[in-house]
N, C-alpha and C positions, 0 to 999 in steps of 0.2 A: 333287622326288624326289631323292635323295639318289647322289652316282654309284658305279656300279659297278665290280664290281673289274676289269671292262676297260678302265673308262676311267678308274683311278689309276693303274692299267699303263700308259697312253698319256702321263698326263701328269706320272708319273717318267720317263718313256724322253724325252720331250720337253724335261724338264730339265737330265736329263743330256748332252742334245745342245748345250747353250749353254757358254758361257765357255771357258777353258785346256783341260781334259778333253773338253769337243765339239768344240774345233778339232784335237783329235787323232784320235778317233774320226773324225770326217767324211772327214781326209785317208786316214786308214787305208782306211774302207768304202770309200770312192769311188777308191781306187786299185784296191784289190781287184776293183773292178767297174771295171777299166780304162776308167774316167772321163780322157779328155785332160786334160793339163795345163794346157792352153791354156780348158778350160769346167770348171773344178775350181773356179773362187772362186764362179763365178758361179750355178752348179749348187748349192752348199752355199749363199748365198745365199737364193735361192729357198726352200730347205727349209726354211733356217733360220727366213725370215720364218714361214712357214706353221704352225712349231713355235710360235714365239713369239704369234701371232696366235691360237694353240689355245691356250697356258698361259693368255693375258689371257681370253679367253673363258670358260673353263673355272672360273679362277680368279678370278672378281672379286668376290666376298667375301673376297679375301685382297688387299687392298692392299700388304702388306708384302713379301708372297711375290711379289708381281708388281713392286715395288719391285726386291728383290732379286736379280731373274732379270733383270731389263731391266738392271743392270748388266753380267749375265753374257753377256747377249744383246747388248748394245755393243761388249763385248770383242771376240768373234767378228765383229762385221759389222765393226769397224774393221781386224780380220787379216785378214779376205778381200779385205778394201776396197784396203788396202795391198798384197797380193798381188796382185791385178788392175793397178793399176798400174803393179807392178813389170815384170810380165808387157806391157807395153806397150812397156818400155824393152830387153827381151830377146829378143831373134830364139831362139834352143835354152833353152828352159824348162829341159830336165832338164839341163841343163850349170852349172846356177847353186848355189852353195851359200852363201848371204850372204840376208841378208835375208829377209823374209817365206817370197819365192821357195827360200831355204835352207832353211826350217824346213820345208817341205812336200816337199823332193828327201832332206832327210835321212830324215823320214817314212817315205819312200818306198823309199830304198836300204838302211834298217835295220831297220825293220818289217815292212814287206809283199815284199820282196827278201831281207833277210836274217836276218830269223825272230829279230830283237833287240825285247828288251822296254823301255821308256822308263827304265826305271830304268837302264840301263846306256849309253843316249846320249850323253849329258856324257863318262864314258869314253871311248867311241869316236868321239865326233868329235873329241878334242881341243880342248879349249877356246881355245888359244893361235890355231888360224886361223879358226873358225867365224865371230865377228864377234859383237857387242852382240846383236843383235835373236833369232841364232840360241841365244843364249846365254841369255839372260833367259827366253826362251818356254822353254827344256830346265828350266831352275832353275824356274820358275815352275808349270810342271807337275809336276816331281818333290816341289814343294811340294805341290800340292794333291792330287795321288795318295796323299801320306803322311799327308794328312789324314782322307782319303777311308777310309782302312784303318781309323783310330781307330774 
């Protein structure tokens, strides 16, 4: 039987949850639903898996498409992976702005705090102190947001 239109609804919103653009939405929703910082990687995580474990189900007449999400779905488990770490090494989470740990405080003080849209992050954080990793993640999303528009 052929799926219906709730369940292509389920498994766009499920892909849109993976890669550069799902690690922003996830930090976004689950801030908004004052998710601790300290159970933010591991929370997104879980979902994550359960997201992805729905596309491969769902989807496995499309090897390519499941190809191509499980890169996207690596992405994400490797940011949260590195965040959880990071987070080991840090006694005050939201005090941090470097690293993983930066990319999810900036998130958080300019999105869901200060009502700023990603296109305008690189701007206000200044690039000269943010660091590589918070840098590349702003660049690398504002790339695929611009793509996403096409």
């Amino acid at each position: 039987m052929p799926p219906g239109i709730l369940d292509i609804l389920s498994i766009s919103d499920d892909l849109e949850a993976m890669g550069v653009i799902g690690i922003y939405r996830y930090i976004e929703i689950y801030i908004k639903r004052d998710i601790n910082l300290r159970n933010l990687g591991i929370r997104v995580l879980g979902n994550a898996t359960a997201r992805f474990k729905n596309i491969s189900e769902s989807c496995n007449n499309c090897p390519t498409l499941i190809r191509e999400y499980q890169q996207h779905y690596s992405v994400l488990v490797s940011f949260f992976d590195n965040y959880n770490q990071q987070l080991l090494m840090e006694p005050k989470a939201e005090d941090v702005f470097y690293g993983h740990m930066g990319v999810v405080n900036y998130i958080r003080t300019l999105s869901a705090e200060g009502h700023t849209g990603p296109a305008d992050f690189l701007r206000k954080i200044g690039v000269n102190n943010a660091g590589t990793i918070v840098i590349n993640y702003f660049t690398a999303l504002n790339n695929e947001l611009d793509q996403a528009r096409l």
